[in-house]
N, C-alpha and C positions, 0 to 999 in steps of 0.2 A: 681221273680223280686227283686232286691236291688234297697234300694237310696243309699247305700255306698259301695265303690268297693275300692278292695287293690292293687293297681299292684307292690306292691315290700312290701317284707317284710325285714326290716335290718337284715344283720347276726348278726353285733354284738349287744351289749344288749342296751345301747343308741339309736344307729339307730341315725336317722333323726329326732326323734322324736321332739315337741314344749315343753315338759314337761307334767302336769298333767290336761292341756287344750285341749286333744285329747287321745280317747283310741279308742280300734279296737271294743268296741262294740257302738261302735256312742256317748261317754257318751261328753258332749260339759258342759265347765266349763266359766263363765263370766269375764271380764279381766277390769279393770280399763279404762273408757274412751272410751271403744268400744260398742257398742249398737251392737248386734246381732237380727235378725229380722227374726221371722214366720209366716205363715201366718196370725195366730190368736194372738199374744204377742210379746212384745221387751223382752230381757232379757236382764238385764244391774245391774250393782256390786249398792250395797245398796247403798255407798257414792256417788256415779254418783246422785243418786236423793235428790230433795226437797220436802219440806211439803209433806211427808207423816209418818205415823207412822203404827207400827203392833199390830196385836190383834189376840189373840191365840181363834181360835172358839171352839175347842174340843181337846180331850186329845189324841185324833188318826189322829188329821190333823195338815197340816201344817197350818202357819202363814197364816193370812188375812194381804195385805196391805190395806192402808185406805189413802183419802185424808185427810187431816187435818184439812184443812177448811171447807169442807161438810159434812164430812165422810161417802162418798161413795164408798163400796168395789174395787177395780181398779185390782188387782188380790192376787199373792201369793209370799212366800216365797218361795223358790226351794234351799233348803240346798244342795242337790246333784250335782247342778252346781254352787254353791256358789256367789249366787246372785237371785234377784229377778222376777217374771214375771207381767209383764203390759200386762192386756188384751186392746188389740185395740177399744176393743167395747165401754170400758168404759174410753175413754181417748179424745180431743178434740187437734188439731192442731193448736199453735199460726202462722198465715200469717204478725205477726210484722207491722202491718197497724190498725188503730185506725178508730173508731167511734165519731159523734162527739161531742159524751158525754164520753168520753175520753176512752170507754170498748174498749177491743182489738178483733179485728174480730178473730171468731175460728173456725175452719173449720173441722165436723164431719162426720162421714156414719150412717147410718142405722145396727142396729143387725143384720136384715133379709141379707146386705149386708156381712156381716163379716160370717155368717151363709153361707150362698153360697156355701162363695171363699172359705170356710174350705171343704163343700163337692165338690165342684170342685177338692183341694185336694188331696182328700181324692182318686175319680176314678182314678184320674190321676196318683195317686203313686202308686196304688195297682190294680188296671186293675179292679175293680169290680165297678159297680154301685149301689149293696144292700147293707146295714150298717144296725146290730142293736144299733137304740142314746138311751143311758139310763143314768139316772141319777146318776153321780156317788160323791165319796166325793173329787177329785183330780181334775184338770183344764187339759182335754187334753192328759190323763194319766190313765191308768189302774192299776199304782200303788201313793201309796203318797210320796209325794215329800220333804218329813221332816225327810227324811235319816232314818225310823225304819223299811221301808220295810211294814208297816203294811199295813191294809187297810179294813173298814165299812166291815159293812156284808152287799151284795148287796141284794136291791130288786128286786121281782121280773118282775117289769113291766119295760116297755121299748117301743118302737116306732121303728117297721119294715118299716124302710123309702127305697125307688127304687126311684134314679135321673135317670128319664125316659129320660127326655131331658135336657142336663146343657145348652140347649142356644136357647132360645124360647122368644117370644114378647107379652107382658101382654097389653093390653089397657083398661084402666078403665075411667069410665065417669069422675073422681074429676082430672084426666090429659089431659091434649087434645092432647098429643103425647106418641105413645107406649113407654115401658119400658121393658130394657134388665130383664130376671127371667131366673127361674131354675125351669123345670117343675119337682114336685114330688108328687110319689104315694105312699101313708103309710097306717099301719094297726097298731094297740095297740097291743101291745104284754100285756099278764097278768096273765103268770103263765109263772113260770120253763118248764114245761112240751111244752108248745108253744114255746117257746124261743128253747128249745134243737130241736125240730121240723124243726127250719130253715136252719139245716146243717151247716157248715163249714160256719160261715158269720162273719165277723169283728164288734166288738164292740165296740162307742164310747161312749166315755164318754163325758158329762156336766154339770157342777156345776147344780145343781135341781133347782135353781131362773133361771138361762139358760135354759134349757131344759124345762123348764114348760113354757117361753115364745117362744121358738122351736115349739111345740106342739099347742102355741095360734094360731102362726104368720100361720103356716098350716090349722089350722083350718079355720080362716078369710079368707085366700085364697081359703078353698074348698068353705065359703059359698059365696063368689064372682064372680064363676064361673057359665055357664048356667047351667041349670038342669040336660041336658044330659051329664056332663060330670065331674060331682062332683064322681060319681063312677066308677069304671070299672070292668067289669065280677059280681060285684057281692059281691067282695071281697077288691077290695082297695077302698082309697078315695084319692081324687085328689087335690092337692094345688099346689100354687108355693111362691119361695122367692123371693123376690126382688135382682138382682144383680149389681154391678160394670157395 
């Protein structure tokens, strides 16, 4: 399966081409004024944004962006595409309409929500339902995004999560109307040796303050479930995310 298909390749060496803002291996560069959007992050050219500033975490990662006025991580530097990524998760929507202590309404989702629609995804572009999510040093990416190519030495634990059902109905007592989820079964991975065990499986990665709230939000869900159905065979545990 592709998400990117060529039906014509130019003869001559220009082509058709946009410039250095499209290449045949998918590589997508940021363009002044245009907001490009994933499902997890905007990517938009540094001077597109305000009040924020960078902080270099480590000597093998890219840039942290920061709010300025909080300094709340918001996402990354992505030298590679020559411009910045805004995670969705940590970002709020002005609706230009006032409160009337003059604060502007701002309108947000839930992690568990942003979490989802990523493994939503995730089946839906690669035909699979199991993923190994591990914590990695890069946003979204199995490699780093600060143009050295490098990349942490991984560890070795990680979370064998199966989207058993992406579109299932949660009712909990603190709601008095059901809620769209995304029913999942997961096991801890905790050695190399387990992790090669699972054959041919895709590996995502999560910033480790993500992925360690990944792993909570699951948790809370299995222990919110009846008793019969926190397990199954024996061998998984049961959770769900909240979705869209």
């Amino acid at each position: 399966m592709m998400d990117l298909w060529h039906c014509h390749k130019p003869h001559n060496k220009d082509g058709n081409s946009e410039g250095s803002r499209y290449s045949g291996v998918g590589r997508i560069a940021a363009e002044s004024t245009v907001g490009l959007v994933d499902p997890m992050y905007f990517l938009l050219r540094k001077e597109d944004c305000e009040n924020i500033i960078f902080k270099q975490t480590g000597s093998n990662e890219a840039e942290t962006t920061v709010c300025q006025v909080c300094g709340i991580p918001l996402g990354i530097v992505d030298e590679k595409a020559d411009g910045i990524r805004l995670m969705k998760w940590s970002l709020s929507l002005g609706l230009g309409s006032f409160k009337q202590n003059g604060d502007e309404i701002l309108d947000s989702y839930t992690l568990s929500q942003w979490l989802s629609a990523h493994l939503q995804f995730l089946v839906d572009s690669s035909g699979q339902r199991k993923f190994l999510i591990k914590p990695g040093a890069s946003i979204l990416s199995q490699q780093h995004l600060d143009g050295s190519g490098k990349r942490m030495e991984e560890g070795s634990g990680g979370l064998h999560a199966w989207v058993f059902n992406p579109n299932t109905l949660i009712t909990r007592s603190e709601k008095p109307t059901p809620a769209r989820a995304v029913k999942v079964y997961y096991q801890r991975v905790t050695s190399k040796e387990q992790a090669d065990g699972l054959g041919d499986i895709e590996a995502v990665y999560l910033p480790q303050a993500i992925y360690d709230r990944f792993v909570k939000l699951l948790e809370e869900g299995n222990a919110s479930l009846p008793k019969a159905l926190q397990t199954w065979a024996g061998l998984w545990n049961g959770g769900w995310l909240e979705k869209f």
